[in-house]
C-alpha positions as CSV (number, residue, x, y, z in Angstrom):
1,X,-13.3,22.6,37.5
2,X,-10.6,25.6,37.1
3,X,-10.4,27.5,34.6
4,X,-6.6,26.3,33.7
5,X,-7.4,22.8,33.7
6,X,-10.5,22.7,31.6
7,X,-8.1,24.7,28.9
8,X,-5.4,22.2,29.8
9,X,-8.1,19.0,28.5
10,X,-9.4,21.2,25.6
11,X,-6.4,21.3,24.4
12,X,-4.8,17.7,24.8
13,X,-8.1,16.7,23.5
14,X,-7.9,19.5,20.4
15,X,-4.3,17.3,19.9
16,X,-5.3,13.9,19.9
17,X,-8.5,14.7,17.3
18,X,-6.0,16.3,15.3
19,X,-3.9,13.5,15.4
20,X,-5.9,11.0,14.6
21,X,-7.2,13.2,11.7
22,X,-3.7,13.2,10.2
23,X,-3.9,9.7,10.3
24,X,-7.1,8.8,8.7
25,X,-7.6,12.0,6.6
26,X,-4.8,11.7,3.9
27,X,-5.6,7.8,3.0
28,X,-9.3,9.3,2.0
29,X,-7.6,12.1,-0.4
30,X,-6.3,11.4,-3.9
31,X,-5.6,13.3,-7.1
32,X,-4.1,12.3,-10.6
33,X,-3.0,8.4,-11.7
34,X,-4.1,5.4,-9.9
35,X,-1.9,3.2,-9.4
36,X,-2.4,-0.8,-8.8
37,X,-0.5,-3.4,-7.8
38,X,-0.6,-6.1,-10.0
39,X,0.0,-9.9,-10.3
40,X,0.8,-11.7,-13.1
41,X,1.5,-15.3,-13.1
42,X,5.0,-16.0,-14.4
43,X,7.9,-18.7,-15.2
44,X,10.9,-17.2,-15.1
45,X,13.7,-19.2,-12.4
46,X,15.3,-16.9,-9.9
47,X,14.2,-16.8,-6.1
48,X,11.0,-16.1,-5.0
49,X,9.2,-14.3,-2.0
50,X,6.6,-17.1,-0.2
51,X,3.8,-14.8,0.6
52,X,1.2,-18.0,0.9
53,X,0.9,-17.1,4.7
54,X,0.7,-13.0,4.3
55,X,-1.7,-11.4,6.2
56,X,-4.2,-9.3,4.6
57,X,-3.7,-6.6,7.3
58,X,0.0,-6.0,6.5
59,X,-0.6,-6.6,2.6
60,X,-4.2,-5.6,2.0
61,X,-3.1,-4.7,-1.7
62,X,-1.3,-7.5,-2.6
63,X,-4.3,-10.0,-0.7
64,X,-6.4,-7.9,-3.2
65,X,-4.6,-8.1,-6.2
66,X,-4.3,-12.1,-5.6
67,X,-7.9,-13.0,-5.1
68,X,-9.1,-10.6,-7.9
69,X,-9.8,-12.1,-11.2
70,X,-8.3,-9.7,-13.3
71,X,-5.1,-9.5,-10.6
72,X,-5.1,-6.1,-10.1
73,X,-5.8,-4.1,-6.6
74,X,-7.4,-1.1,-6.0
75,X,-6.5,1.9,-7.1
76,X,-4.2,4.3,-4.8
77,X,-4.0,7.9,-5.8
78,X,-0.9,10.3,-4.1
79,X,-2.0,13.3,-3.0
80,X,-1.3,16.4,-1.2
81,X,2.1,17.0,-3.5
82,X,3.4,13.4,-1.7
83,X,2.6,13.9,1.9
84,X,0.2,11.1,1.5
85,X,2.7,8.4,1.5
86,X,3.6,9.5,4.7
87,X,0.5,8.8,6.6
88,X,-1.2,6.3,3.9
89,X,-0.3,2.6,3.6
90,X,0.2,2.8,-0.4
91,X,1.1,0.1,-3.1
92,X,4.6,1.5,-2.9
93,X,4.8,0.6,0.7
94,X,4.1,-3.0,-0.1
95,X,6.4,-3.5,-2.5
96,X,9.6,-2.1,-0.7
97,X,8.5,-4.4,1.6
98,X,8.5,-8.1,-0.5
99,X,11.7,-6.5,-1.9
100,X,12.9,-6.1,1.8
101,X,11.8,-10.1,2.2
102,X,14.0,-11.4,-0.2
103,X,16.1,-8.7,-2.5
104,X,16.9,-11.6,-4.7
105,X,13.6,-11.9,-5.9
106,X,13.3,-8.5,-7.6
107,X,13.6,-9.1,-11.0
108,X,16.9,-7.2,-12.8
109,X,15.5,-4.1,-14.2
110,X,14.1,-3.4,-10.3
111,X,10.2,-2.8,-12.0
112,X,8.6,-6.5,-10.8
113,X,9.0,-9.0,-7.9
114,X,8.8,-12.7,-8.2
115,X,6.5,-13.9,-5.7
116,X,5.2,-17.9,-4.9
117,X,1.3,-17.7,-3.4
118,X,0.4,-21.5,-2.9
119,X,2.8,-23.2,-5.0
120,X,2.0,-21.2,-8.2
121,X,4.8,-18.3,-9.6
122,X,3.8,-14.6,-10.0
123,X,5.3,-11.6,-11.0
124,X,4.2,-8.6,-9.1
125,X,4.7,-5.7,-10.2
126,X,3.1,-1.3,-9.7
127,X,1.1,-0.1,-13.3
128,X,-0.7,3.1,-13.1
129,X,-4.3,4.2,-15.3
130,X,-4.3,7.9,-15.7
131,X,-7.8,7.4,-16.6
132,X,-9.1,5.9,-14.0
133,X,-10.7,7.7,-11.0
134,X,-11.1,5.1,-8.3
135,X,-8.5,6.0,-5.3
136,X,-8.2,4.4,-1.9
């Protein structure tokens, strides 16, 4: 092999390790409050986000938050002065994302979402436990 072209394979693969270390590196880190999505059930009237068919892949917090007995999900610590949220899936992410479902449903102060999961009411909403020091 010549001498150019086993630099040229070094390199790409030197890139793509690097890549996929930016990807899976960052979710791993965490400093200062966790923060939690949690559910609460709820009886307030407004419109709702149906999340009974959500996929625990695309909401793993929410999924989490849902079939825990206290309602809460893990906890998700930022890091790396915010750069985290840009490679991590974060609590955040998930509730941009039921407000991007049905914009009615977030509640008028903006802090909670009203969500149905198999026919019962819940209001979800992002607490944080400066105390804690579980991250994800």
């Amino acid at each position: 092999m010549r001498r150019i072209m086993r630099n040229a394979l070094l390199l790409t693969g030197f890139v793509i390790v690097a890549l996929l270390a930016l990807g899976a590196i960052p979710s791993y880190l965490g400093s200062g409050e966790a923060y939690y999505l949690e559910v609460t059930p709820t009886d307030t009237d407004g419109e709702v986000v149906n999340v009974t068919g959500i996929s625990g892949q695309q909401y793993p917090y929410l999924t989490e938050a849902l079939t825990a007995s206290d309602g809460r999900s893990a906890g998700y610590q930022r890091a790396l002065d915010g750069a985290k949220q840009w490679f991590a899936h974060s609590p955040f992410d998930e509730r941009d994302g039921l407000a991007r479902r049905n914009p009615a449903a977030v509640s008028d102060d903006g802090d909670s979402i009203r969500i149905n999961y198999e026919g019962d009411r819940y209001s979800v909403t992002i607490v944080s436990d400066p105390a804690d020091g579980e991250s994800r």
